[in-house]
RODO-2510 file (C-alpha; in nm, 4 decimals, decimal comma):
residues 519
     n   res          X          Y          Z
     1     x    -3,5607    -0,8741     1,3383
     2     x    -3,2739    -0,8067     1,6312
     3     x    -2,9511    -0,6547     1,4592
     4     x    -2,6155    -0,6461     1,6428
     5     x    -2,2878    -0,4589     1,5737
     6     x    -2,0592    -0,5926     1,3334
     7     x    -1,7150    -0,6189     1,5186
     8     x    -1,4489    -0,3461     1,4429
     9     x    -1,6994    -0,1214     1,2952
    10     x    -1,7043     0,1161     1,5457
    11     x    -1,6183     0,4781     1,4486
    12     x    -1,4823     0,7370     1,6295
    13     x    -1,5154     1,1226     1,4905
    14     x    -1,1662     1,2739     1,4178
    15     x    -1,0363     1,5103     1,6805
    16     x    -1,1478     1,8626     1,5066
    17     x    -1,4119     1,7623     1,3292
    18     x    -1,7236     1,9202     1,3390
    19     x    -2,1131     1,8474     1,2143
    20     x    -2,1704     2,1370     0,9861
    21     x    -2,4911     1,9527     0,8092
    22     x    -2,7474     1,6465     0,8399
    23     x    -2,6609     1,4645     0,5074
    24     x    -2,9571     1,4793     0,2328
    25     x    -3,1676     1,1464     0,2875
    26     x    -3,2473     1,1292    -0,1008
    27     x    -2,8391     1,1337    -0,2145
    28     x    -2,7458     0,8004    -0,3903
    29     x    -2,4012     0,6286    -0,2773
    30     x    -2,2357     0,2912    -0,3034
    31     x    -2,1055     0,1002     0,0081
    32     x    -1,8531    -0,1941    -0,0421
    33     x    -1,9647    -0,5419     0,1894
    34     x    -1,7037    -0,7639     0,2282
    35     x    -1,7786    -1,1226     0,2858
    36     x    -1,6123    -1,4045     0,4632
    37     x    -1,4244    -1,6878     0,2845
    38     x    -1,5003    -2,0399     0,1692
    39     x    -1,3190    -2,3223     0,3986
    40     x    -1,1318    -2,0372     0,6182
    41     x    -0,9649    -2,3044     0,8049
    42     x    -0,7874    -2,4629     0,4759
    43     x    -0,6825    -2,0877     0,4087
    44     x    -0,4843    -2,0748     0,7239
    45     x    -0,3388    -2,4046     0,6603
    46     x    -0,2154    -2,3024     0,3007
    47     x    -0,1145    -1,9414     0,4267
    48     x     0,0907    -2,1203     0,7352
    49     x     0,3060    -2,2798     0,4797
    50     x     0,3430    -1,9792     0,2479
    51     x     0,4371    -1,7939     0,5543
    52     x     0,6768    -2,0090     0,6586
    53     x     0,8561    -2,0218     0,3464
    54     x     0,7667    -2,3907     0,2713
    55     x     0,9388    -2,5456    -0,0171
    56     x     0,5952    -2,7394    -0,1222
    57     x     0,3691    -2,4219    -0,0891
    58     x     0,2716    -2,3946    -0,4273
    59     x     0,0620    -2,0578    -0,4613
    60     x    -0,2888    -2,0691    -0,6372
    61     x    -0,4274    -1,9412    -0,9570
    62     x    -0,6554    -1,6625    -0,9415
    63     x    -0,9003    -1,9626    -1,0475
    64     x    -0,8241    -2,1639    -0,8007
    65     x    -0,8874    -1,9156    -0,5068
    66     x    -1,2416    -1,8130    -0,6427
    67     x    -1,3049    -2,1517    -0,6435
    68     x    -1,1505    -2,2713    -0,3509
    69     x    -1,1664    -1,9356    -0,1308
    70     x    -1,3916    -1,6909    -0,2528
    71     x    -1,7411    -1,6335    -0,0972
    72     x    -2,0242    -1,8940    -0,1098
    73     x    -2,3169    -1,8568    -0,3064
    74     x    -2,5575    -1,9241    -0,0200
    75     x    -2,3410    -1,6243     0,1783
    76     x    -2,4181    -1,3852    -0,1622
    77     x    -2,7975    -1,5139    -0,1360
    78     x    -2,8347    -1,4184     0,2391
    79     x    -2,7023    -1,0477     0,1282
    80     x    -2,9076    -0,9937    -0,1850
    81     x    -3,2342    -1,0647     0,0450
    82     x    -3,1150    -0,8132     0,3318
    83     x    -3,0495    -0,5433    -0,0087
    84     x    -3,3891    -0,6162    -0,1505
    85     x    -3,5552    -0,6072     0,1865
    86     x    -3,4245    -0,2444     0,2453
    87     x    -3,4305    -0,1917    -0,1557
    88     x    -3,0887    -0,1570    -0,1900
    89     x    -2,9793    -0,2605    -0,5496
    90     x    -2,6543    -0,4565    -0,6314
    91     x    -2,4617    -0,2728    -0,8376
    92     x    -2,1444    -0,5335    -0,8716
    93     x    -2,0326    -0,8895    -0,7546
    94     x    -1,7316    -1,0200    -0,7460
    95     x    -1,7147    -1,3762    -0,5795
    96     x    -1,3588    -1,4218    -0,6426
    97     x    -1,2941    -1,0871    -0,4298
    98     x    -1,6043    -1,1684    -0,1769
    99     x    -1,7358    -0,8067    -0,2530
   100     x    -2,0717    -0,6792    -0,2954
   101     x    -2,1569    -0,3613    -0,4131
   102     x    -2,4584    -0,2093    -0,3116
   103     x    -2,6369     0,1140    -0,4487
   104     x    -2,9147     0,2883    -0,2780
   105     x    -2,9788     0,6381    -0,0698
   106     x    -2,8842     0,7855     0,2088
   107     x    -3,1720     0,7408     0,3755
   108     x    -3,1942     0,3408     0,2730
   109     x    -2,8697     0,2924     0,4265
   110     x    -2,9230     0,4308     0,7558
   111     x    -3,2172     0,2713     0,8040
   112     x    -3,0445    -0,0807     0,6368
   113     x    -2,7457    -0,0217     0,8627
   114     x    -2,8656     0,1257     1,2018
   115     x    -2,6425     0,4512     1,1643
   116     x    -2,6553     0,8128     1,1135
   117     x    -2,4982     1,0104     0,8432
   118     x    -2,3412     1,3692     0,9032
   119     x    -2,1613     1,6174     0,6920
   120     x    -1,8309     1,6934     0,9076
   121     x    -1,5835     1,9772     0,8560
   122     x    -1,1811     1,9150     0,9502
   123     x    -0,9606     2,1476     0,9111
   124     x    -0,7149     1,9069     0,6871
   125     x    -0,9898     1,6620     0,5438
   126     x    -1,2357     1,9369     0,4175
   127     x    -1,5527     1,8153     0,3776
   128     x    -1,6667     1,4483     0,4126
   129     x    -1,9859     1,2407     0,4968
   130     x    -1,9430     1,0619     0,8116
   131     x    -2,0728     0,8336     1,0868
   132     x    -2,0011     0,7441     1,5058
   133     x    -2,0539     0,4295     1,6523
   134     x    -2,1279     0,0824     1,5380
   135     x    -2,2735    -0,0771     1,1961
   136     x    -2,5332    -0,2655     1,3141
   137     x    -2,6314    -0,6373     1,1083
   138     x    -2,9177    -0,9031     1,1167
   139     x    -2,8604    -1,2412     1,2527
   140     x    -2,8550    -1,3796     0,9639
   141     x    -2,5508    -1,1897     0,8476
   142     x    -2,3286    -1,1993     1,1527
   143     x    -2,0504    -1,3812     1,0681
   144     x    -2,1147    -1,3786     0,6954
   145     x    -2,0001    -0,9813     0,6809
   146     x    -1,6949    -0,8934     0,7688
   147     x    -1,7262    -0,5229     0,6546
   148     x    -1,9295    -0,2690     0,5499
   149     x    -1,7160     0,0191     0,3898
   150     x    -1,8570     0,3447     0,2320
   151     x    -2,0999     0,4814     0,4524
   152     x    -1,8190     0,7161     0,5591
   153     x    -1,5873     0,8821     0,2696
   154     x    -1,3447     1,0734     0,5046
   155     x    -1,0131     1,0722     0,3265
   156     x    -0,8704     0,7530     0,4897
   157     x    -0,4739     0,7715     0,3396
   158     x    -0,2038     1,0099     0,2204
   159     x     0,0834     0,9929    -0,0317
   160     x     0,4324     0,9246     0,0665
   161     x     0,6170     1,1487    -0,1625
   162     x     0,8092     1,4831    -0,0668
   163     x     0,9108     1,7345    -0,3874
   164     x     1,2474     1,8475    -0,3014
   165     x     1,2393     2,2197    -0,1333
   166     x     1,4341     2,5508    -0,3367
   167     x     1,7988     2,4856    -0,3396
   168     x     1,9621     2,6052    -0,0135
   169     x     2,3626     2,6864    -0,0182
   170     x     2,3826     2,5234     0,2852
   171     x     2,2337     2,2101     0,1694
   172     x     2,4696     2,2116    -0,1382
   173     x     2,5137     1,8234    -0,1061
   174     x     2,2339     1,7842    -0,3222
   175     x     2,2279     1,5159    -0,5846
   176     x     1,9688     1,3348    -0,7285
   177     x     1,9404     1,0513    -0,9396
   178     x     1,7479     0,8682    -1,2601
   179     x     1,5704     0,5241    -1,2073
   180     x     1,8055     0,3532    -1,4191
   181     x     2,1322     0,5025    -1,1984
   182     x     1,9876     0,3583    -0,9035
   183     x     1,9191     0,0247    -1,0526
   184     x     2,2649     0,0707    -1,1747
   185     x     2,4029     0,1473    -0,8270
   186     x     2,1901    -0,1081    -0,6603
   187     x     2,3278    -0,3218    -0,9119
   188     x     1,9905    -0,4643    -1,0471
   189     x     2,0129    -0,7943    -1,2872
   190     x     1,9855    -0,7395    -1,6001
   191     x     1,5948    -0,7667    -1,7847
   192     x     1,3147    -0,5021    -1,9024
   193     x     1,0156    -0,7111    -1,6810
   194     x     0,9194    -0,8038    -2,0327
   195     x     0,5912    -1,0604    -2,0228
   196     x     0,5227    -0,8844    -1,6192
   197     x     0,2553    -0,6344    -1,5507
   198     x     0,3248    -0,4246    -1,2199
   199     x     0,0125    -0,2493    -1,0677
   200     x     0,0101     0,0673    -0,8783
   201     x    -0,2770     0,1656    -0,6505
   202     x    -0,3326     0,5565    -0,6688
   203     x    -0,6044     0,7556    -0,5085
   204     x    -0,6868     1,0641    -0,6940
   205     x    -0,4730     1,2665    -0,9288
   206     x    -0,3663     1,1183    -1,2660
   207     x    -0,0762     1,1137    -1,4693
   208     x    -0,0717     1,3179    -1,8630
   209     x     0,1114     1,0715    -2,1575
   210     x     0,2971     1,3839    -2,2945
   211     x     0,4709     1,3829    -1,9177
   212     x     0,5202     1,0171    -1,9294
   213     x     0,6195     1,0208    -2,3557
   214     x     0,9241     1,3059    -2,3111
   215     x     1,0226     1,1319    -1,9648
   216     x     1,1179     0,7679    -2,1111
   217     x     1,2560     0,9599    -2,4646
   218     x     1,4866     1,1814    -2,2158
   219     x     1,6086     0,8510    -2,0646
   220     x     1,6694     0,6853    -2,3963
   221     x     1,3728     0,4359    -2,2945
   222     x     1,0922     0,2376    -2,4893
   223     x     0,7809     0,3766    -2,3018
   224     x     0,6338     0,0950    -2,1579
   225     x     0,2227     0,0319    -2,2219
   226     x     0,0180     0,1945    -1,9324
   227     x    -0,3818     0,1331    -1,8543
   228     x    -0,5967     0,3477    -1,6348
   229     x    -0,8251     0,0645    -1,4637
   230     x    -1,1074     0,2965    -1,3020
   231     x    -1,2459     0,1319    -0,9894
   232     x    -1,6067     0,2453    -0,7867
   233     x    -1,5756     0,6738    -0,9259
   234     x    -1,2109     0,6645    -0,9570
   235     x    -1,0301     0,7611    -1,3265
   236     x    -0,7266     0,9136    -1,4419
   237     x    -0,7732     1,2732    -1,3994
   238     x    -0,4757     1,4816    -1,3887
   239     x    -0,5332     1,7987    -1,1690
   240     x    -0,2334     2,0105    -1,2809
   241     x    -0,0891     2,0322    -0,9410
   242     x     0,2748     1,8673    -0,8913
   243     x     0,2768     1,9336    -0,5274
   244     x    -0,1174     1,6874    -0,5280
   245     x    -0,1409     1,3129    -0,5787
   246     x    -0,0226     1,4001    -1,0250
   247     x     0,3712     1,4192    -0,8122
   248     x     0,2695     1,0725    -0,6389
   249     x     0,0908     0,9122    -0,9727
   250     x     0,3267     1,0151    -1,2152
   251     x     0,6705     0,8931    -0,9919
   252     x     0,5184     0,5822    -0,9249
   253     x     0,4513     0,5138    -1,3071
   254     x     0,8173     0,6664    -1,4133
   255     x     1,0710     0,4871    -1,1621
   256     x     0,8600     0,1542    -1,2815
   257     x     0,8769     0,1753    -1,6473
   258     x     1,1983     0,3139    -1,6269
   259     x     1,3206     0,0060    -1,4697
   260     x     1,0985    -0,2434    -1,6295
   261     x     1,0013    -0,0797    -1,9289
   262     x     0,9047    -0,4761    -2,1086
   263     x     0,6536    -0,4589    -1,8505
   264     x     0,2974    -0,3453    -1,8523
   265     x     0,2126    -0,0954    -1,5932
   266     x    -0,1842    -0,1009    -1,4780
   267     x    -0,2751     0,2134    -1,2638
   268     x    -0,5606     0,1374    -1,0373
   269     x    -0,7244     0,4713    -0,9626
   270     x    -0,9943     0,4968    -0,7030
   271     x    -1,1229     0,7447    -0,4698
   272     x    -0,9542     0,8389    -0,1267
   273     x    -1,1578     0,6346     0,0935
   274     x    -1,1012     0,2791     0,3164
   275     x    -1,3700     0,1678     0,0942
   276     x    -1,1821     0,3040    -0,2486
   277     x    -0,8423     0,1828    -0,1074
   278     x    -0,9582    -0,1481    -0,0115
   279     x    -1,1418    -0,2075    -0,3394
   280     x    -0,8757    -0,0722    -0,5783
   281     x    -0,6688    -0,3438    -0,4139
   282     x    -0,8977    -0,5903    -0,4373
   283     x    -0,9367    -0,5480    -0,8001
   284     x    -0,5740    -0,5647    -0,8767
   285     x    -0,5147    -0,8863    -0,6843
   286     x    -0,8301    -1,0328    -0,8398
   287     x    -0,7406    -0,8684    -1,1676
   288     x    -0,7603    -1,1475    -1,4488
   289     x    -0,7581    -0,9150    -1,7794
   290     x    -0,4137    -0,7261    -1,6352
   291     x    -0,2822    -1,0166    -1,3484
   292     x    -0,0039    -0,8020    -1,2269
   293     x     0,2283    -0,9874    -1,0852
   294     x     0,3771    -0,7475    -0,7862
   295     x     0,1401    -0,4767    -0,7114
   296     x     0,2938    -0,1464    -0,5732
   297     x     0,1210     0,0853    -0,2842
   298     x     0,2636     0,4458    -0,2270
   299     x    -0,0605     0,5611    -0,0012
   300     x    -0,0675     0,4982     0,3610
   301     x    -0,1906     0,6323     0,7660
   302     x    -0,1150     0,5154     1,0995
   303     x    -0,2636     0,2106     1,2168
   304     x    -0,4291     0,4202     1,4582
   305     x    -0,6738     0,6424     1,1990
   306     x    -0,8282     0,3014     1,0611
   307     x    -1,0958     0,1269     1,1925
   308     x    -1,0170    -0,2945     1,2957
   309     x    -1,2876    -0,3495     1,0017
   310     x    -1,1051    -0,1836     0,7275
   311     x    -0,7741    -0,3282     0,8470
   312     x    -0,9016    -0,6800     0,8584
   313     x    -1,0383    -0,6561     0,5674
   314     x    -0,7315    -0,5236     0,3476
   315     x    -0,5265    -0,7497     0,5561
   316     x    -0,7503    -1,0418     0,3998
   317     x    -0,7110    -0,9018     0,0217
   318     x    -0,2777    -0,8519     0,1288
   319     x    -0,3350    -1,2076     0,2066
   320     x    -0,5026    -1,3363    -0,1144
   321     x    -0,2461    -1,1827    -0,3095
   322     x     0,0722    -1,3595    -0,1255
   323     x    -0,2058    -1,7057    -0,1704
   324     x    -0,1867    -1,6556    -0,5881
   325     x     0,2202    -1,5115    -0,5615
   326     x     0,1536    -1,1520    -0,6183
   327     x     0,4425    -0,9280    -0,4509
   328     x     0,3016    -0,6709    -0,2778
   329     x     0,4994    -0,3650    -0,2387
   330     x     0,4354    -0,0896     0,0313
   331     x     0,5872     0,2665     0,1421
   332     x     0,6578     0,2798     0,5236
   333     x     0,5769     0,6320     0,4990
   334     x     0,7839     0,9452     0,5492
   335     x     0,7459     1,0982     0,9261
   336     x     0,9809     0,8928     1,1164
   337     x     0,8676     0,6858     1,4316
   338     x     0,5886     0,8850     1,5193
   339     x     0,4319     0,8759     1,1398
   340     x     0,3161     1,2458     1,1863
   341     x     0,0928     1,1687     1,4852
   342     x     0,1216     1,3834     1,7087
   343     x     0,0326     1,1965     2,0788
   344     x     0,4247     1,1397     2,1483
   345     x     0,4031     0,7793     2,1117
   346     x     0,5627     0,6145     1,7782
   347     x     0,3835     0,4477     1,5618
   348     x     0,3739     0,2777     1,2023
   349     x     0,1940     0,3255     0,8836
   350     x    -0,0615     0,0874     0,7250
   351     x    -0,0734    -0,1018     0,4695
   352     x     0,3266    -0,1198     0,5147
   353     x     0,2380    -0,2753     0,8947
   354     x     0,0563    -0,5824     0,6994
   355     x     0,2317    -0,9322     0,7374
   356     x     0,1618    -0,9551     0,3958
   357     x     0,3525    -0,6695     0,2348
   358     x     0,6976    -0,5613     0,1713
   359     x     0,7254    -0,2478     0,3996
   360     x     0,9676    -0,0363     0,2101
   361     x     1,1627     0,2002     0,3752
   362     x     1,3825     0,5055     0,3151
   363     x     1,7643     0,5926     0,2970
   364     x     1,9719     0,8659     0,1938
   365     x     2,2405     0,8081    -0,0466
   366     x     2,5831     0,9239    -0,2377
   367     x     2,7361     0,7088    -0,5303
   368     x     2,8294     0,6852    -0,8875
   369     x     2,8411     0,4273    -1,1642
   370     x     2,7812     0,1360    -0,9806
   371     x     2,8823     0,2190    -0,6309
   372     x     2,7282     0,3308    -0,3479
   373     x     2,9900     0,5097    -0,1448
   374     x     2,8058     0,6614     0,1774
   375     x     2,4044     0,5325     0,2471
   376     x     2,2735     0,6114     0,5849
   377     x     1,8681     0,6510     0,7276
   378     x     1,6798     0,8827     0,5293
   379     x     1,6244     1,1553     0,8120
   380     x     1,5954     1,5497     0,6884
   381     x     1,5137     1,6654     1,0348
   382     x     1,1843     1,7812     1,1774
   383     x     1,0550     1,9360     0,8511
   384     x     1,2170     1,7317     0,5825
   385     x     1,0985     1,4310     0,6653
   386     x     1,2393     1,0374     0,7671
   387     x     1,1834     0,7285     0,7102
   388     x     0,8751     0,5547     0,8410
   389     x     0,9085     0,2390     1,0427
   390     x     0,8765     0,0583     1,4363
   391     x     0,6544    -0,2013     1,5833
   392     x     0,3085    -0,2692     1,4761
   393     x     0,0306    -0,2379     1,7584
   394     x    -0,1862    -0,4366     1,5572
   395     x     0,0050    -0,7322     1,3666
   396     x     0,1700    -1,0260     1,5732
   397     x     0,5364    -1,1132     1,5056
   398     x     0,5604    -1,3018     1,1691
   399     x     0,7383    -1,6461     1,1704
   400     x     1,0281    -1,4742     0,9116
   401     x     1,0803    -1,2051     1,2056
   402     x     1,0723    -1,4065     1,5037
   403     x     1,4185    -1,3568     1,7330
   404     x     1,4528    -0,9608     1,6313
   405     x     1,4529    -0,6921     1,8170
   406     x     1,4581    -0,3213     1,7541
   407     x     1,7216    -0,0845     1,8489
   408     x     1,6631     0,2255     2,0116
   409     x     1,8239     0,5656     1,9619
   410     x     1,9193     0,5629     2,3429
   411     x     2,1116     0,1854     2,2666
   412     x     1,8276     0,0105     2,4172
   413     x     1,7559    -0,2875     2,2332
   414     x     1,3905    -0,4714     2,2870
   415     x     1,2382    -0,7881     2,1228
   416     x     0,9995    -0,7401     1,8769
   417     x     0,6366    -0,7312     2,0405
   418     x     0,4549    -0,6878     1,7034
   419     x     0,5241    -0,7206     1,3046
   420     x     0,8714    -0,4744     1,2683
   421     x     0,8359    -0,2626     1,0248
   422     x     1,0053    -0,1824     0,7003
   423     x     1,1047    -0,4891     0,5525
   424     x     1,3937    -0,3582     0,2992
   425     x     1,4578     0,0284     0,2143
   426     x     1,6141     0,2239    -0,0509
   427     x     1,6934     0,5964    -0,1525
   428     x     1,3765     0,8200    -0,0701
   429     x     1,5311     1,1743     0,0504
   430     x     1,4470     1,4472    -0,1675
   431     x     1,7964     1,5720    -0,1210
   432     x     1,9362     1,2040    -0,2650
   433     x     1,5919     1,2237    -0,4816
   434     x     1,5097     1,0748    -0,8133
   435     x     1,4699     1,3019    -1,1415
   436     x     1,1134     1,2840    -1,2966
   437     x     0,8378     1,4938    -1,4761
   438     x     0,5279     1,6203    -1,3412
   439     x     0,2877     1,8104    -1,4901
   440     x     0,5178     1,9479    -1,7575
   441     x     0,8145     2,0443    -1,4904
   442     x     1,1278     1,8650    -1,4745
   443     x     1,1664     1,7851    -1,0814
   444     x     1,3644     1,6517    -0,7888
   445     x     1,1116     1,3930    -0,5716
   446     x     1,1763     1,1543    -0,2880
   447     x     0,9711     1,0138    -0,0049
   448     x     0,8966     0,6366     0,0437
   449     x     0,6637     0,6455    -0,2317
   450     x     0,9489     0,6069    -0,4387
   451     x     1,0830     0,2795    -0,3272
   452     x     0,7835     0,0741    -0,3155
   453     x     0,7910     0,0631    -0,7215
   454     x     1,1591     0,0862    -0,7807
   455     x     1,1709    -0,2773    -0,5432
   456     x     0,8622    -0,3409    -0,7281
   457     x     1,0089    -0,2635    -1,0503
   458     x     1,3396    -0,5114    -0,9483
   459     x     1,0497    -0,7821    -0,8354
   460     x     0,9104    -0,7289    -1,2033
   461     x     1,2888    -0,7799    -1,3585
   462     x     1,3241    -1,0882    -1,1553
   463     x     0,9994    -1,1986    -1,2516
   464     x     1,0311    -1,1854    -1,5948
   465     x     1,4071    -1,3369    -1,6027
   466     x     1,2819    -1,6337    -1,4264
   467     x     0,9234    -1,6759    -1,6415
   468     x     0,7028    -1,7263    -1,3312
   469     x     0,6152    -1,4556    -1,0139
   470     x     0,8505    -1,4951    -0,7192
   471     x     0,5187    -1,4907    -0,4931
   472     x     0,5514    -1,3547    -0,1435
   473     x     0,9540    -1,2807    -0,0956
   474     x     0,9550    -1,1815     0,2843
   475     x     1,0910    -1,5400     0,4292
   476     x     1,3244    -1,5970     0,1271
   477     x     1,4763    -1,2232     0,1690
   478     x     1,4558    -1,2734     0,5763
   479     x     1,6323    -1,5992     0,5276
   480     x     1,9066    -1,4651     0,2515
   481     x     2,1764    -1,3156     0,4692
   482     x     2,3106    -1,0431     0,2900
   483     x     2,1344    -0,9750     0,0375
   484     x     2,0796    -0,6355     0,0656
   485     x     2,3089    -0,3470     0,1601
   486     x     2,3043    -0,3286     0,5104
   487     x     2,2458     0,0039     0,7034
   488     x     2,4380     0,0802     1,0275
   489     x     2,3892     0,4197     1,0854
   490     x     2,1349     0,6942     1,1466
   491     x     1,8243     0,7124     1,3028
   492     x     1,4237     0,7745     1,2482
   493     x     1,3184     0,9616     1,5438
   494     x     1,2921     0,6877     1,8079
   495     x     1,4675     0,4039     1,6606
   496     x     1,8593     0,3584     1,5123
   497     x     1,9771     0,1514     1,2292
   498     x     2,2144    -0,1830     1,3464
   499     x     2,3926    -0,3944     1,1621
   500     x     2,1259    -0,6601     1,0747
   501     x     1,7422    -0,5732     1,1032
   502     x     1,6319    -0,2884     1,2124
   503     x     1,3294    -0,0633     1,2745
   504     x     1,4239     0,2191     1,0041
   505     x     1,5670     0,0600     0,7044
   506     x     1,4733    -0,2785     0,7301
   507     x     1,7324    -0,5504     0,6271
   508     x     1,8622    -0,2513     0,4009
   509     x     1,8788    -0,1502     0,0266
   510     x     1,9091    -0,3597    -0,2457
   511     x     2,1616    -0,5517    -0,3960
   512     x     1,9409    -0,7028    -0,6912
   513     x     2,1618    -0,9375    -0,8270
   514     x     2,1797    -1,0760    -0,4737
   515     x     1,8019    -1,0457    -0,4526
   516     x     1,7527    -1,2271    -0,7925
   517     x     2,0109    -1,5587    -0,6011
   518     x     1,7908    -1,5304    -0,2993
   519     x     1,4803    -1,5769    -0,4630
***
């Protein structure tokens, strides 16, 4: 039987890694195959329209795009013979999300697969099993598969949240803010997100109900209901730590139910792996017991760290979701225009680069009541962090973005040669942060992980107010002069807020009621 490599699979070992082991051949593990869709070509016909904003581009039911979109039962066939050739069990279908799981050992897999498995050693990943090169595939499957994710279970993202540092006199313009005074200041319309459920994807860490119980009673808020959806070996388990992924968890669930407390709030918790990541996302889309209705994503890397398989893939779940009118929103990340790689080039963080998201990015803000009386880039310096945002290297320029260009800090100002990224921002420093509980400690928090659920949360508000899902918002908001607060000043590292678009803040902060006209 003659195998080739899958495209995109290829896999390059992270600078400072280092074999420390052959991996045990008798170890079970679970790898994630992704398969291709039903009529592609309709897809792209349906997803031009939704793109472009199309007054007649009605989204689907999740129904409709199993039926319509999801993988073939002959393409299922042709991979249950390759598993039970190689004895691979299948541990879980899912036609609707064109995923296979398979079960098996090491030693199945590599031989299934055509790779080698290593233990590796990195100074900030730890420990992690790990492969170089290509996935290799039988004839028979090329073109079926379009990933294979698991083999390797390096950590693949990181959380977008920053705890604010020990009070410093000479910082003593601190303030900091609860959910409900920044959907007071961004004047949000009125609504609980009653009849919504909002999902949040989280990859390790958990978040304790006593936390979550005295945080809504301190606001003076019905606690909304929250469910732990475990997906592949993920669960809520609470490590204790603030500073770990508990500070990202608990914030995501807290500025959400704060804001839309009539909502439900489903908590997707997988492990921190492209396979995890792609899979917990996957489930919420394809989620028919929960069916959030905006999903929102606080975990992100640089396009660069992920392979074209994983990104294609996720791209293709970011795109069934704007298909069935799930809002999908993402943090931009918190390291500027370089998003903490260090090569001096800038870059942008993924899944925020995705066409398919809104890429939410970060300012820094004074007010009271319900004014907002000085809001400029979030930007802390070298240390403190910025927000995340530039020109993908991997996305083309969506329709809803075509005639920008991005300003840099020098004055230059280009045309956009890829998807610009954020989309819309909002407070995220840790010195403008937002008061929640973690792990029993009453804290200060900001990053970009907090704006992807408090425009999520609005999104739910909306939602609910209107009795049906706005569905993918980026060419309404695009189109919708104005409504959002526009930023004109600061900077990210390479790039400088304009009036209009631009690569830090995005078309700018909220102005919900605004939001709620323009969609």
């Amino acid at each position: 039987m003659t195998k080739h490599p899958l495209p995109g699979s290829e896999r390059k070992l992270a600078p400072g890694s280092k074999v420390v082991a052959q991996c045990d051949p008798s170890e079970a593990i679970q790898v994630v195959v992704v398969l291709r869709r039903k009529d592609e070509q309709q897809f792209d016909q349906l997803m031009k329209k939704i793109e472009a904003g199309a007054p007649d581009a009605r989204p689907l039911t999740r129904e409709e795009l199993e039926q319509r979109f999801g993988a073939s039962a002959d393409d299922v066939a042709k991979l249950k013979a390759f598993a039970s050739q190689h004895r691979l069990a299948v541990v879980r279908e899912d036609a609707s999300a064109r995923t296979v799981v398979l079960g098996g050992s090491i030693d199945q897999f590599q031989k299934a697969f055509d790779v080698q498995l290593h233990d590796y050693e990195h100074h900030s990943m730890g420990r992690f099993r790990g492969r170089t090169g290509a996935i290799s595939l039988p004839d028979d499957l090329h073109g079926v598969v379009k990933a294979v994710l698991g083999l390797d279970d390096r950590p693949q993202a990181r959380p977008h949240f920053r705890i604010r540092p020990p009070f410093q006199a000479a910082r003593a313009q601190q303030t900091s803010f609860t959910p409900l005074q920044l959907a007071s200041l961004y004047h949000f319309p009125q609504g609980d997100g009653s009849g919504q459920c909002i999902g949040i994807i989280e990859l390790g860490g958990g978040y304790r109900k006593a936390d979550l119980d005295s945080y809504f009673s301190s606001l003076g808020v019905q606690a909304p209901k929250v469910v732990a959806v475990g997906v592949d070996q993920g669960g809520n388990h609470p490590t204790g730590d603030p500073n770990g992924p508990d500070g990202e968890v608990t914030l995501d669930v807290e500025i959400a139910g704060a804001i839309a407390p009539g909502a439900s709030i489903a908590v997707y918790f997988t492990t921190n792996s492209d396979a995890g990541f792609i899979d917990a996302v996957s489930r919420a889309v394809h989620d028919t017991a929960n069916k959030p209705s905006v999903i929102s994503i606080s975990w992100g890397a640089p396009e660069s760290v992920w392979t074209a398989q994983s990104m294609n893939a996720f791209n293709d779940v970011l795109q069934s979701a704007a298909a069935i009118g799930v809002t999908v929103c993402a943090a931009s990340g918190d390291s500027g225009s370089n998003d903490g790689v260090s090569d001096g080039g800038d870059h942008v963080d993924f899944p925020a680069s995705s066409p398919y998201v809104l890429a939410c990015g970060g300012t820094s803000l004074q007010g009271s009541g319900q004014t907002v009386t000085h809001e400029v880039v979030w930007n802390d310096g070298a240390n403190g962090g910025a927000s995340g945002g530039g020109v993908s290297g991997t996305f083309a320029v969506p329709a809803w973005q075509e005639g920008l260009s991005a300003s840099g800090v020098r004055g230059a100002k280009r045309a956009l040669t890829g998807r610009g990224v954020p989309d819309v921002a909002g407070d995220a420093s840790p010195l403008t942060g937002y008061d929640v509980i973690v792990d029993g400690s009453n804290t200060v928090v900001g990053g970009t992980s907090a704006v992807a659920p408090l425009w999520a949360a609005l999104i739910a508000r909306i939602n609910g107010a209107k009795g049906a899902p706005v569905g993918f918002v980026n060419p309404k908001l695009y189109k919708a002069a104005g409504a959002c607060n526009d930023i004109t000043q600061g900077n990210n590292g390479s790039y400088a807020a304009t009036a209009g678009w631009d690569a830090c803040t995005g078309l700018g902060s909220p102005n919900g009621a605004k939001v709620a006209a323009a969609l």
